[in-house]
C-alpha positions as CSV (number, residue, x, y, z in Angstrom):
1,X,84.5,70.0,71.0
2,X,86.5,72.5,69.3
3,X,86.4,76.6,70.1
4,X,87.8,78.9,67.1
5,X,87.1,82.3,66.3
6,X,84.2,82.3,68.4
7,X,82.8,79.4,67.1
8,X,81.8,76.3,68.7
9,X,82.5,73.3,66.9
10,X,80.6,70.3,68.4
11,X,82.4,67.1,66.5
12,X,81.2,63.8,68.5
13,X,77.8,62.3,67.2
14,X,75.5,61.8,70.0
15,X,76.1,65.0,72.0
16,X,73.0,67.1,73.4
17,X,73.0,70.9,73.5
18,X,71.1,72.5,76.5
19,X,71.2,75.7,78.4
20,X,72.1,76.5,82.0
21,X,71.1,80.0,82.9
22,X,73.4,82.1,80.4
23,X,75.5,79.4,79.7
24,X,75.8,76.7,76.2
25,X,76.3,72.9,77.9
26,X,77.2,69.8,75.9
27,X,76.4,66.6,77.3
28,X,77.1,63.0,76.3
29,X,74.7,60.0,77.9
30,X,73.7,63.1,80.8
31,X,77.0,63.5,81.3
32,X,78.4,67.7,81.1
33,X,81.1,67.3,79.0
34,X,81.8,71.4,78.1
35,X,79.8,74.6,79.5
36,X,80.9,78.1,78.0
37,X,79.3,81.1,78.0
38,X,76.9,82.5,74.9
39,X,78.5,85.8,75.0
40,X,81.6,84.0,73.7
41,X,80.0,82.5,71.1
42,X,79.3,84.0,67.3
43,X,78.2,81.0,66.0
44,X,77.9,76.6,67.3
45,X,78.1,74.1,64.4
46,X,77.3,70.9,64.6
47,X,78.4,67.6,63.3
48,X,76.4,64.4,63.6
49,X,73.2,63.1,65.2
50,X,73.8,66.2,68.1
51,X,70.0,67.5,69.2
52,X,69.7,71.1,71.1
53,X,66.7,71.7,73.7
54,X,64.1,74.4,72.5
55,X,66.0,76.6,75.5
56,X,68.8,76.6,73.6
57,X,67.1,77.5,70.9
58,X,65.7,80.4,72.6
59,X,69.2,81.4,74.2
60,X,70.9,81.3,71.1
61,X,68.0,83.5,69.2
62,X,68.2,86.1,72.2
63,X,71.9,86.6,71.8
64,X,72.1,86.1,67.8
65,X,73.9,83.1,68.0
66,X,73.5,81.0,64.7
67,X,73.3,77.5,65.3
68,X,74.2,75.1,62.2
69,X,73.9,71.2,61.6
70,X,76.1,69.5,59.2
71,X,75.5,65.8,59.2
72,X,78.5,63.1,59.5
73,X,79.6,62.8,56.3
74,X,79.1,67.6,56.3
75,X,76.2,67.7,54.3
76,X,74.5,71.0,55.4
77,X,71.4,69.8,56.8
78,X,70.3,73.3,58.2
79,X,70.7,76.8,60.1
80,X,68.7,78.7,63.0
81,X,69.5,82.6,62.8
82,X,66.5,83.6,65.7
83,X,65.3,87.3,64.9
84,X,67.8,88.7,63.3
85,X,69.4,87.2,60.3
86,X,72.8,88.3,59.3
87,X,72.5,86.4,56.0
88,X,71.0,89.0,53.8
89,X,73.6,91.7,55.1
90,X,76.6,89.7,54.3
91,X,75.4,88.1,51.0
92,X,74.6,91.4,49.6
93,X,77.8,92.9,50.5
94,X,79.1,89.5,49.1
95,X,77.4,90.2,46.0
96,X,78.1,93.9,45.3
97,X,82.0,92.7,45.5
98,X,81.3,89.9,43.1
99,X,80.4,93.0,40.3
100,X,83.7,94.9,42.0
101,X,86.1,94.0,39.4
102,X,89.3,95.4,41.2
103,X,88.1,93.3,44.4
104,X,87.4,89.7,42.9
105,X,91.5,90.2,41.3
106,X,93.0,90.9,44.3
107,X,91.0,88.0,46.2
108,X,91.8,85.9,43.4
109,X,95.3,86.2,43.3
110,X,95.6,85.7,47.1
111,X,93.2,82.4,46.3
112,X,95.6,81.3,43.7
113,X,99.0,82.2,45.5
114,X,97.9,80.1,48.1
115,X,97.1,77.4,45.7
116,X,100.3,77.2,43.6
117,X,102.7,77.5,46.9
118,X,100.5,74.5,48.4
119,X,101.2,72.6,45.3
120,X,104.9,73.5,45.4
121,X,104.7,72.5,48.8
122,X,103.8,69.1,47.6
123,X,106.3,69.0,45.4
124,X,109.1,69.7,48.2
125,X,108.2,67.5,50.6
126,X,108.1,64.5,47.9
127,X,111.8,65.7,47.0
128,X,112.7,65.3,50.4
129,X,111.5,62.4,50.9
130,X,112.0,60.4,47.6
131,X,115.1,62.9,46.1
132,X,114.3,63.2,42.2
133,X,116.3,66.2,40.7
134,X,113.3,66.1,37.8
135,X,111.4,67.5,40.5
136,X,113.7,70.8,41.0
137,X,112.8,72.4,38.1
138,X,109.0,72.9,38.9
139,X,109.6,73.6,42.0
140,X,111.6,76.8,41.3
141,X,109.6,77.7,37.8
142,X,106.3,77.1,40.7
143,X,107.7,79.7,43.0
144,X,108.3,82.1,39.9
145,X,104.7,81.2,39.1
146,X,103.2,82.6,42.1
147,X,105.4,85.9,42.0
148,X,104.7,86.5,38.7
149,X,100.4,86.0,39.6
150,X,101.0,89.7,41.3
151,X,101.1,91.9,37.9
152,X,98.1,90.3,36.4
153,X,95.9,93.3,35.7
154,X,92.6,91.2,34.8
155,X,91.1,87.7,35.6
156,X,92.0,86.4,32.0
157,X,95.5,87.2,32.3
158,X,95.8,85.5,36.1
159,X,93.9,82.6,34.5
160,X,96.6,82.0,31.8
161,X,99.3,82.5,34.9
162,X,97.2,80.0,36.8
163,X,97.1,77.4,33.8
164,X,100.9,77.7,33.2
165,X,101.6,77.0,37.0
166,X,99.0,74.0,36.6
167,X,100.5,73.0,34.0
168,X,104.0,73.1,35.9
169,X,102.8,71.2,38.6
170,X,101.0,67.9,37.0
171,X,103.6,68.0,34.6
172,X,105.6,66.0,37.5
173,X,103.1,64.9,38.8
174,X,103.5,61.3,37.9
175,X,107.1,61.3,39.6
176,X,105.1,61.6,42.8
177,X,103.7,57.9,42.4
178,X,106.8,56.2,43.9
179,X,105.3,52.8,43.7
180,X,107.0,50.7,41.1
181,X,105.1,49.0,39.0
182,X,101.8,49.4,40.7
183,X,99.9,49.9,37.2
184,X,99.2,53.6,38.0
185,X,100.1,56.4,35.2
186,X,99.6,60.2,34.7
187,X,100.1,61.9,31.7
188,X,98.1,64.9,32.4
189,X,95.0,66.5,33.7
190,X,91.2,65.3,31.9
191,X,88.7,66.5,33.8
192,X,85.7,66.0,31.9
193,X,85.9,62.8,31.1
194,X,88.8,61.5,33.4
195,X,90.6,59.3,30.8
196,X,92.4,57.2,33.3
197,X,92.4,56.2,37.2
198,X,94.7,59.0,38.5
199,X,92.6,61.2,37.2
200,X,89.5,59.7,38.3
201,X,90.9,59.4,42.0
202,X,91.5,63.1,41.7
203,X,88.3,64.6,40.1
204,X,86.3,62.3,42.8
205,X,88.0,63.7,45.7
206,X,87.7,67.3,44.3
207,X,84.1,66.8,44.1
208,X,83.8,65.6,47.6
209,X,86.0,68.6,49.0
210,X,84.3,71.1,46.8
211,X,81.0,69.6,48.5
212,X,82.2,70.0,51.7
213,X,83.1,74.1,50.8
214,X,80.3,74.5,49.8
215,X,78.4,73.3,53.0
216,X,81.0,75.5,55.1
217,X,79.9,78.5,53.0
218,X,76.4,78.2,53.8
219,X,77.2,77.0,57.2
220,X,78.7,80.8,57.8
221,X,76.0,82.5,55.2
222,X,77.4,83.3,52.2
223,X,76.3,82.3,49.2
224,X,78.2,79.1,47.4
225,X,77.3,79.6,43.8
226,X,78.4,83.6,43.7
227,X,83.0,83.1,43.3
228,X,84.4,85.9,42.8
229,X,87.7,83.4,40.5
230,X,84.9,81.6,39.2
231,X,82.3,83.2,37.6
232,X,78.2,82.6,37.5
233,X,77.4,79.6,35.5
234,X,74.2,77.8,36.4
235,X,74.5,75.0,38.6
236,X,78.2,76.2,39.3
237,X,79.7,76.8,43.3
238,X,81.7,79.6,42.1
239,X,82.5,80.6,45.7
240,X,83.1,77.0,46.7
241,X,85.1,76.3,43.9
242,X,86.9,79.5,44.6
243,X,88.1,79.2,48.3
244,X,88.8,74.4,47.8
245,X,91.8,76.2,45.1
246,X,94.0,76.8,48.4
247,X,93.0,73.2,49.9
248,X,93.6,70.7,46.8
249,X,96.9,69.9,47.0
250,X,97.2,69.4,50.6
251,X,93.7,67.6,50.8
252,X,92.9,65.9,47.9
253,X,96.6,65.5,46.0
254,X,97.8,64.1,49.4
255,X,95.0,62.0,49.6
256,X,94.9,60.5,46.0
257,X,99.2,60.3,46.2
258,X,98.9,58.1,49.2
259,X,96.2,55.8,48.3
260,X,98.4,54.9,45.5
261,X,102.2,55.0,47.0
262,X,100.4,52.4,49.5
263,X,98.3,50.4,47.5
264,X,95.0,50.9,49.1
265,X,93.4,51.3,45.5
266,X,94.5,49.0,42.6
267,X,94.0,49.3,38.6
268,X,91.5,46.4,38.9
269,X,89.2,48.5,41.0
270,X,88.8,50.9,38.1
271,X,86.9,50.7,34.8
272,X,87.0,52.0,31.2
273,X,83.4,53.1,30.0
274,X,82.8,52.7,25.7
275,X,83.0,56.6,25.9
276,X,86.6,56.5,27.4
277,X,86.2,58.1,30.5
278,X,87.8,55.8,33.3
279,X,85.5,55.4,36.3
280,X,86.2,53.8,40.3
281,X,83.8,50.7,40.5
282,X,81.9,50.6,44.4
283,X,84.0,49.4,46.5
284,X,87.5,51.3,45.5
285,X,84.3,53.9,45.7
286,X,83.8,53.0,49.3
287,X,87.9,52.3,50.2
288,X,88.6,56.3,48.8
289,X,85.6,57.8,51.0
290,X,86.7,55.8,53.7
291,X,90.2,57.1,53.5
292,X,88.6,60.6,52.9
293,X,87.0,60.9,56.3
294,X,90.0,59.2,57.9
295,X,92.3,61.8,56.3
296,X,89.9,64.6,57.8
297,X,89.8,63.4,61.2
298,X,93.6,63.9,61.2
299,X,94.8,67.3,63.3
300,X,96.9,70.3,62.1
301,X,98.0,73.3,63.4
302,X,96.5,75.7,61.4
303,X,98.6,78.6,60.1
304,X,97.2,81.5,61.1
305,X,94.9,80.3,64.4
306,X,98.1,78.9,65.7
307,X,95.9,76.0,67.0
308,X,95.5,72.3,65.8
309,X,92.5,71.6,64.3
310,X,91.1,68.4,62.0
311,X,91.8,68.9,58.4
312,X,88.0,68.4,58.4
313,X,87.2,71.6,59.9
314,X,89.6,73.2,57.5
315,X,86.8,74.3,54.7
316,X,84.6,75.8,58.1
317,X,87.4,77.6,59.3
318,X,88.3,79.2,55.8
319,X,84.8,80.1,55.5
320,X,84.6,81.9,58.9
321,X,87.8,83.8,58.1
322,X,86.3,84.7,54.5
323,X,82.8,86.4,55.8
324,X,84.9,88.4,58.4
325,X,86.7,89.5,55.7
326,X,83.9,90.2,53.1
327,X,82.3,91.7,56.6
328,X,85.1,94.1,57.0
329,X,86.4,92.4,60.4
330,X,90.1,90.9,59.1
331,X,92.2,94.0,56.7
332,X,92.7,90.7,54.5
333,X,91.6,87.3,53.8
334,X,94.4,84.9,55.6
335,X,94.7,82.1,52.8
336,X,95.5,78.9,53.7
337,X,99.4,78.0,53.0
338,X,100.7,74.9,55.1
339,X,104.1,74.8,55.1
């Protein structure tokens, strides 16, 4: 059990929900595990096979208490709201500020400032641990990057900043696979089709963290497919899309730099299609998702609750901090930045 920002986060499968007078109790095999009071409480998410009693129910609907179920893996499986529904007040605030032009720039350049010092970050802790002077040069023009993100006066123009930083950044990105001769190589970013493994490894695990986004979006009630970076295309997460830009690099990159450096995925596990694009076959499949949820189970202290939390949770907790702040609660949206 996890308690942030006035939200319960209920992460062991197999826990039971009840109520005890004005009071939220988790049990596990009918033993009380955690009892807090409702008044506390803004929201309980769920993780896992957890089941609630209809009292619960009842004392979560009196006190507007949303109540969420993600399942294992964080697919959003569904959300009870009781009488009053808060979702149609925030998603239309969130949607007026999607057509406020001067409101998705500056939300956009704090998503993107985040982004670019994360993947600078990346950048400096592989100096420090493998020293490569090739890697000093992006990591100052990086840092210029983000300062120069600040004088963009439209969402074209922080685009271009954004692709230059990009650019910057995977440029030396191949000096970050220290493994010698472990048949990996990255030239640069293909997304659609990835043209070799690296990039399949990456645009795999951005798909599974922009998933999980966009389950913590719903999970809080906003809308995933309204971004205010991205903009409406059919089919698209634009707000999902929006808010993963501050977590790939220290998700995902991470992820995909370590399952090479220790050879937990090999070239062999891949395979070239006839229309080029390179794809994982099922069991490095299986060996990445497994690595995935291992790598989300992991704690960190977040930077602005101060507390440690499981990267897992990170998406939720962005999300929570994101509707206060489209809700007027927070004077800013505090971005993810680990240091």
């Amino acid at each position: 059990m996890k308690h942030l920002l006035n939200t319960l986060y209920i992460l062991t499968p197999q826990s039971y929900l009840c109520r005890e007078g004005e009071t939220v109790v988790v049990k596990q095999e009918d033993e009380t595990k955690f009892q807090l009071p409702i008044h506390t409480l803004s929201s309980i998410i769920c993780f896992g096979l957890t089941g609630a009693s209809p009292y619960l129910f009842e004392l979560c609907g009196q006190n507007n208490v949303s109540l969420c179920f993600f399942s294992q893996y964080g697919k959003f499986q569904g959300r009870y709201t009781g009488k009053l529904n808060g979702n149609v007040c925030l998603r239309r605030i969130q949607y007026r500020m999607a057509d406020d032009t001067e409101f998705c720039l500056g939300i956009s350049k704090t998503f993107m400032q985040a982004k670019i010092a994360n993947c600078r970050t990346v950048l400096l802790r592989a100096n420090r641990n493998y020293p490569q002077n090739c890697l000093l040069p992006a990591i100052e023009a990086l840092k210029n990057h983000t300062l120069s993100l600040e004088p963009a006066t439209n969402l074209a123009k922080l685009r271009g900043k954004e692709g230059d930083a990009a650019r910057t950044y995977f440029g030396v990105f191949n000096s970050l696979i220290t493994k010698a001769d472990c048949g990996f190589n990255f030239n640069e970013r293909s997304r659609r089709p990835p043209l070799d493994e690296v990039n399949a490894l990456l645009s795999f695990i951005y798909t599974l963290l922009a998933h999980d986004t966009a389950a913590a979006l719903e999970g809080v009630g906003l809308d995933p497919a309204v971004g205010f970076y991205h903009q409406d295309r059919p089919g698209r997460p634009g707000l999902a899309l929006d808010l993963m830009e501050e977590m790939r690099a220290f998700i995902a990159d991470r992820l995909v730099l370590n399952l090479i450096n220790l050879e937990q995925v090999k070239p062999e596990g891949f395979e070239k299609t006839p229309s080029g694009s390179v794809l994982m076959n099922e069991e490095t499949r299986k060996t990445v998702l497994t690595e995935y949820q291992t790598r989300k189970s992991r704690e960190i202290k977040h930077p602005y609750l101060k507390e440690k939390i499981p990267i897992g949770l990170l998406p939720h907790v962005q999300a929570v901090l994101l509707a206060r702040y489209i809700r007027g609660e927070l004077d800013a949206y505090p971005a993810f930045i680990y240091r």
